[in-house]
C-alpha positions in Angstrom: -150.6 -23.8 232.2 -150.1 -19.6 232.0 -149.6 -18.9 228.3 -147.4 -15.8 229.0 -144.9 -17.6 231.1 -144.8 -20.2 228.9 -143.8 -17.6 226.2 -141.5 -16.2 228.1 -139.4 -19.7 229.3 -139.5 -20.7 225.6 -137.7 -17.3 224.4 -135.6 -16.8 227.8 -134.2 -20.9 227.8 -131.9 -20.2 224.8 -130.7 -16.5 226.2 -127.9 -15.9 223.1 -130.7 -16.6 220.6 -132.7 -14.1 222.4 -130.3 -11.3 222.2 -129.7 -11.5 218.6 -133.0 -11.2 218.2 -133.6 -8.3 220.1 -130.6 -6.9 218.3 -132.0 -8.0 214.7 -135.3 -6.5 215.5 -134.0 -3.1 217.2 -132.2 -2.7 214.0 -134.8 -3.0 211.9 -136.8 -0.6 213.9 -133.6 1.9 213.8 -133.9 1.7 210.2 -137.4 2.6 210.1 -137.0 5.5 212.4 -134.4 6.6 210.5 -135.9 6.2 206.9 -139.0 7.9 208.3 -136.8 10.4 209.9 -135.2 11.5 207.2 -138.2 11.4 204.7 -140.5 13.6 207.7 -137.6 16.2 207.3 -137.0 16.6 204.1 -141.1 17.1 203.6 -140.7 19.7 206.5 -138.1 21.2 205.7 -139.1 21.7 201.9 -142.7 23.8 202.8 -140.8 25.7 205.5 -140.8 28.8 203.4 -144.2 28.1 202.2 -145.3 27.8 206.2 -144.0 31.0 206.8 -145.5 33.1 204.0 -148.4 35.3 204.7 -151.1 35.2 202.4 -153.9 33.7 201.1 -154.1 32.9 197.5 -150.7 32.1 196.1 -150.2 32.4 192.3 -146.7 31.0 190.3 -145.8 30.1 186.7 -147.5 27.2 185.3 -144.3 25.9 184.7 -142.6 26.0 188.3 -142.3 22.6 189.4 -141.0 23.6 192.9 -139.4 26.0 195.3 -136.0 25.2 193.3 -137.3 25.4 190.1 -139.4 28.0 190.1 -140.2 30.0 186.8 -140.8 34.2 186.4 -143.9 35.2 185.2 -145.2 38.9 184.7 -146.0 40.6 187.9 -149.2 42.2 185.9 -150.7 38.8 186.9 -150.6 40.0 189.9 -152.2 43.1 189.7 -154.9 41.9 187.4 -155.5 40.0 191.1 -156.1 43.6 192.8 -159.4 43.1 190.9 -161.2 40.6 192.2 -163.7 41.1 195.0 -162.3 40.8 198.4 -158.6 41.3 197.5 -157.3 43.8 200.2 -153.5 44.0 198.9 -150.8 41.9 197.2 -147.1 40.8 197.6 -144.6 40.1 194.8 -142.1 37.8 195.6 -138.9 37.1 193.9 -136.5 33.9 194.2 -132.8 33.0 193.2 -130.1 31.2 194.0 -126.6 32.8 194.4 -123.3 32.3 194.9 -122.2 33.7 199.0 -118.3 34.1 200.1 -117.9 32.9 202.9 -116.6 35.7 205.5 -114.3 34.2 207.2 -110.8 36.1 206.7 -108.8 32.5 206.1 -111.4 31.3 204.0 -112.7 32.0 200.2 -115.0 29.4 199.3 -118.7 30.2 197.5 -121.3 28.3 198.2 -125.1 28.2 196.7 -128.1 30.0 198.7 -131.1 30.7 198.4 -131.9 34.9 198.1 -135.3 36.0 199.3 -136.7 39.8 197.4 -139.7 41.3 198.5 -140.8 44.7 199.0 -140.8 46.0 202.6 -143.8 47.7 202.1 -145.9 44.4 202.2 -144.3 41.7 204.3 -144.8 38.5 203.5 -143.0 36.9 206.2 -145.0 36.0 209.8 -141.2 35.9 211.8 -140.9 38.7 214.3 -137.0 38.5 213.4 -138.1 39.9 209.5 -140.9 42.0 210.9 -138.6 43.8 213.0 -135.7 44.3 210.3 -137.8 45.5 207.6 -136.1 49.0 207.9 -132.8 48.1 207.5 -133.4 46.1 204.3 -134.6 49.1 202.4 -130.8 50.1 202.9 -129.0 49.3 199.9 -126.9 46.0 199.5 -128.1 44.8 203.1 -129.5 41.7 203.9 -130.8 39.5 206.5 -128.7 36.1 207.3 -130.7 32.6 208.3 -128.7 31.5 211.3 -129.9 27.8 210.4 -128.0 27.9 207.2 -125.5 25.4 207.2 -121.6 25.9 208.9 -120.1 26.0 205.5 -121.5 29.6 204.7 -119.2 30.8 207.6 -119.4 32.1 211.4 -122.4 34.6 210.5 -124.1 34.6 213.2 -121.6 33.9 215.5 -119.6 37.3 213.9 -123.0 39.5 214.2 -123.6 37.9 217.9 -120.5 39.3 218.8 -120.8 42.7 217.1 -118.9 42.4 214.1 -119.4 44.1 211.0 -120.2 41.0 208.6 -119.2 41.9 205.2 -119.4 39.8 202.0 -120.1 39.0 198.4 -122.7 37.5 197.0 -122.7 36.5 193.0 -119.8 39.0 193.1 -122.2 42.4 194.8 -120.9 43.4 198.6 -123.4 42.6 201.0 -123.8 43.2 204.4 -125.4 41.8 206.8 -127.8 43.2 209.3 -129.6 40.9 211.3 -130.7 37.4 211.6 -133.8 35.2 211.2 -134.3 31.3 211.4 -135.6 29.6 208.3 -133.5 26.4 208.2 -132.0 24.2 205.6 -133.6 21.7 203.2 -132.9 19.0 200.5 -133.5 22.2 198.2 -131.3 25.0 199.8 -128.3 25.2 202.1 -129.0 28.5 203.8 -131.5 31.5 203.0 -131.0 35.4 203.0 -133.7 37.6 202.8 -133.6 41.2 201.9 -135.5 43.9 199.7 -136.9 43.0 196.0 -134.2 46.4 195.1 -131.5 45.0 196.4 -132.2 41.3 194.9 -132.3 43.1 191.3 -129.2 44.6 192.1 -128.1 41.3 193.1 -129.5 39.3 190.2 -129.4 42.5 187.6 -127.8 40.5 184.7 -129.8 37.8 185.3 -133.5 39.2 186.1 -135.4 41.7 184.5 -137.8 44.0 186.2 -141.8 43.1 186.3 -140.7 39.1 186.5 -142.0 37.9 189.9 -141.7 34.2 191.3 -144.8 34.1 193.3 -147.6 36.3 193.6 -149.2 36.8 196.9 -152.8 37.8 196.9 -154.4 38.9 200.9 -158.3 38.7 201.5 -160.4 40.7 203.8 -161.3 38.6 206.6 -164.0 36.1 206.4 -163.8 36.1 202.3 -164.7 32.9 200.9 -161.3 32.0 199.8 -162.1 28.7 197.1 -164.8 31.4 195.6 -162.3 33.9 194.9 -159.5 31.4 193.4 -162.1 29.7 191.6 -163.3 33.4 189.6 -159.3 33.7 189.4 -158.8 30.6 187.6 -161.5 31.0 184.9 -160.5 35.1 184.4 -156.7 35.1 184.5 -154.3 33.7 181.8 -153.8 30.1 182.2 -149.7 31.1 182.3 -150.3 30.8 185.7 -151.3 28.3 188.7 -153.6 30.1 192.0 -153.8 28.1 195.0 -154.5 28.3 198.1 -152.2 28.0 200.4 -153.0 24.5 201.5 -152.9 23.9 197.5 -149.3 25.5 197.6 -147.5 23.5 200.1 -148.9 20.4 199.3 -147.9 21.3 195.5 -144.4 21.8 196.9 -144.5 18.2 199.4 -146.0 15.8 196.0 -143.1 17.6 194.3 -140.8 16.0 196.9 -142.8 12.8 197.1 -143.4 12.0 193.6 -141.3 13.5 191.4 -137.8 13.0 192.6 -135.9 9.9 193.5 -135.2 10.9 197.4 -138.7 10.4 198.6 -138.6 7.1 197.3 -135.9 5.9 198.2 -137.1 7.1 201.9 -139.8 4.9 202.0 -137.9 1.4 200.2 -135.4 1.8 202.9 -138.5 1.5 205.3 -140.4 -1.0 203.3 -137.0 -2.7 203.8 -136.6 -2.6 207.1 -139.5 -4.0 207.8 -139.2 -6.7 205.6 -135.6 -7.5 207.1 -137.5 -8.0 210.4 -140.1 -10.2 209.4 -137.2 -12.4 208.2 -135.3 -12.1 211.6 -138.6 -13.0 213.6 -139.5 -16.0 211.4 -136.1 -17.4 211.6 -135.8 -16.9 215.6 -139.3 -18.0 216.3 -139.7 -21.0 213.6 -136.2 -22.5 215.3 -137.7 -22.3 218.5 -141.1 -24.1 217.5 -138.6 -26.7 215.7 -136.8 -27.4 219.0 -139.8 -27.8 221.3 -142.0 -29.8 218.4 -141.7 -32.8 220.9 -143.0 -30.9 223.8 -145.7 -29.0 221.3 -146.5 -32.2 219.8 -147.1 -33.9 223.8 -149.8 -31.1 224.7 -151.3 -31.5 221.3 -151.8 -35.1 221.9 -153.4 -34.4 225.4 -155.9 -32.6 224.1 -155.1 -28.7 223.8 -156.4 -26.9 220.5 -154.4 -25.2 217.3 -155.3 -22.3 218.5 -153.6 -22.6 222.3 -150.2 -23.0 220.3 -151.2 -20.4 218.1 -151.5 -17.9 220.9 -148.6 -19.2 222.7 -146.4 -18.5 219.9 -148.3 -14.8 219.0 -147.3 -13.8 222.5 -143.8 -14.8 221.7 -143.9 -12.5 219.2 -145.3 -9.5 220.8 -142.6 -10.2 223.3 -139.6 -10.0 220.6 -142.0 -6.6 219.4 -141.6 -4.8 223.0 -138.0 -6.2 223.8 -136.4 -5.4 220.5 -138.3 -2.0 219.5 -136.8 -0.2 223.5 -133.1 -0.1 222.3 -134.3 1.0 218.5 -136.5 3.8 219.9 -133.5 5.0 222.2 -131.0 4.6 219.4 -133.3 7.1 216.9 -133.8 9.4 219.6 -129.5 9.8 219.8 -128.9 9.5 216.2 -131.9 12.5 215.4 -130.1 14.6 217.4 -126.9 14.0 216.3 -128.1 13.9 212.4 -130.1 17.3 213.3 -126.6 18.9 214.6 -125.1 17.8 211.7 -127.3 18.8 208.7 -129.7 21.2 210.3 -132.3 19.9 209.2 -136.0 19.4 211.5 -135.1 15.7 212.6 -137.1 14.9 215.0 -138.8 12.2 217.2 -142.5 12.6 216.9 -145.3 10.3 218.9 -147.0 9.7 215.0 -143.3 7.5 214.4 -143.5 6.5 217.6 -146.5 4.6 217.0 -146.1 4.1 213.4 -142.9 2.3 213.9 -144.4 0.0 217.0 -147.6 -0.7 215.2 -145.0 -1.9 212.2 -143.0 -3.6 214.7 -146.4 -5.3 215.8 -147.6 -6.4 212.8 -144.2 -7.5 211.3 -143.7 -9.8 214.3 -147.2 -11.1 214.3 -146.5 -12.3 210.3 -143.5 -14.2 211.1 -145.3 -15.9 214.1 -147.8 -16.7 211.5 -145.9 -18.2 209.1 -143.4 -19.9 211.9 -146.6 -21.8 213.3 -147.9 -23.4 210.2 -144.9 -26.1 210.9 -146.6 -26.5 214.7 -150.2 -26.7 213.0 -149.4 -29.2 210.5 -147.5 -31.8 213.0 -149.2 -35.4 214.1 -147.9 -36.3 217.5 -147.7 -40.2 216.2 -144.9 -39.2 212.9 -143.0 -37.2 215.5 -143.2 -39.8 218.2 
């Protein structure tokens, strides 16, 4: 007797029961996906900025705990860098968050942003769009608009597009904006401007004072041993500070995500959940079927056939149920990314890692339930049921 179409006739002969199980096991794939989905992009779209930057040692305050939380330290830190062997040239960069007016004539809402200072002179930034604006930064009170910011900052890009003078306030100073770039949104910040570290004093003037930096960036000559030089850094500068490189830095920023606040957590329960829900819909679906053929189990058992025949019939049942039920999930994710990118602008995505992640899951959890469904088949005498 074929094995396969026997697994197939046993799932196919009560049809209803095989749909909801295709439907209870596509939905706990689609909460995978999207659990995953949503804790991918929110790790992505945190070390965005930190992807971008161009450098090679990165130094901050021993007490920033993130890109939102960052704390000022003196920018002679940073020269005290220019010291060291190798160092070719350094960047000060300086961070805040401000309140933007929308600029939209029938609206007058503020909304938090993140504001970008850096001195034109040394870019930091590896975007053409930046490179190519640096000039008209150095202008006073002009700025450069993400176009990935959210909708709620107002038709900025859309007005520029078109040629319009975009005008507005931000933390009460008249801006203007003069062209574009495309950072994106994150768990952290809505929307990003960048612009020159003159204008963000004037900007921030009540709030900053001058020779504060955020982070410090420190460029090498090519080919310089870069753990060398951060590890002469660490045991010469003041321990006020933290130099890393910039490995160090975004992963300093990701554990941040991942280990000190609730969201990453709660990203990975709703997984750890999802995939318990489907081990629980697979046992339920495959132990009633191995209850209502136990008479036919229990003949072939009696004629002779091994444990591990029924065994394998069953496992094939559930790699079956794995394949039928994890199609629609995959296709479902793949609409609801999109729609959730459009949405919140942030990097959802379907990757082939959570492709495979999610079926090897999908695998495994089904394999467990057929497991524990065909203990009840292993432990059965053909004479009590008979």
């Amino acid at each position: 007797m074929a094995k396969i179409p026997l697994a197939w006739a046993q799932l196919t002969r009560e049809k209803m029961r095989l749909v909801i199980a295709i439907a209870g096991i596509g939905f706990a794939d689609l909460l995978m996906f999207i659990q995953f989905g949503f804790r991918d992009a929110l790790f992505e779209s945190s070390t965005t900025f930190h992807s971008q930057l161009k450098g090679d040692i990165f130094i901050t305050s021993t007490q920033s705990t993130a890109l939102i939380a960052m704390k000022s330290f003196p920018q002679r830190r940073l020269y005290q860098a220019l010291s060291f062997n190798g160092v070719t040239g350094i960047s000060p960069v300086y961070l805040g968050f401000g309140l933007w007016k929308n600029p939209a004539p029938d609206k007058n809402n503020t909304r938090q942003l993140m504001v970008i200072g850096f001195d034109p002179a040394h870019p930091i930034f590896e975007m053409p769009e930046v490179k190519n604006n640096l000039d008209k930064i150095k202008i006073s009170d002009v700025v450069l608009f993400d176009r990935a910011s959210r909708p709620e900052f107002g038709p900025v890009a859309e007005y520029f597009n078109q040629g319009k003078p975009v005008e507005t306030e931000i933390d009460n100073r008249r801006v203007t904006v003069e062209g574009l770039f495309t950072l994106g949104a994150s768990f952290g910040a809505d929307g990003n401007i960048i612009t020159s570290d003159l204008n963000f004093m004037r900007i921030f003037h009540s709030r900053r004072s001058k020779g504060l930096i955020d982070v410090g960036i420190v460029h090498l000559q090519p080919g310089t041993d870069v753990k060398a030089v951060i590890e002469k850094m660490r045991a010469n500068l003041p321990q006020d500070v933290t130099i890393a490189s910039k490995e160090e830095f975004i992963a300093f920023e990701r554990k941040y995500w991942e280990e000190s606040t609730a969201i990453g957590f709660i990203f990975t329960l709703g997984a750890a959940m999802g995939f318990i829900v489907g081990i629980v819909i697979v046992y339920q679906i495959l132990y009633t079927d191995v209850n209502d053929h136990l008479p036919e189990y229990a003949t072939l058992k009696a004629m002779g056939y091994k444990d591990g025949y029924f065994l394998s019939v069953v496992f094939q049942e559930a790699l079956i149920l794995a394949i039928l039920g994890y199609l629609p999930g995959l296709g479902i994710s793949v609409v609801l990314y999109n729609l959730a990118r459009t949405a919140t602008t942030l990097p959802l995505y379907m990757t082939l890692t959570k492709v495979i992640t999610v079926f090897a899951m999908t695998t495994i959890m089904c394999s467990v339930s057929g497991a524990i469904a065909v203990r009840k088949l292993q432990a059965a005498d053909p004479a009590d049921i008979f």
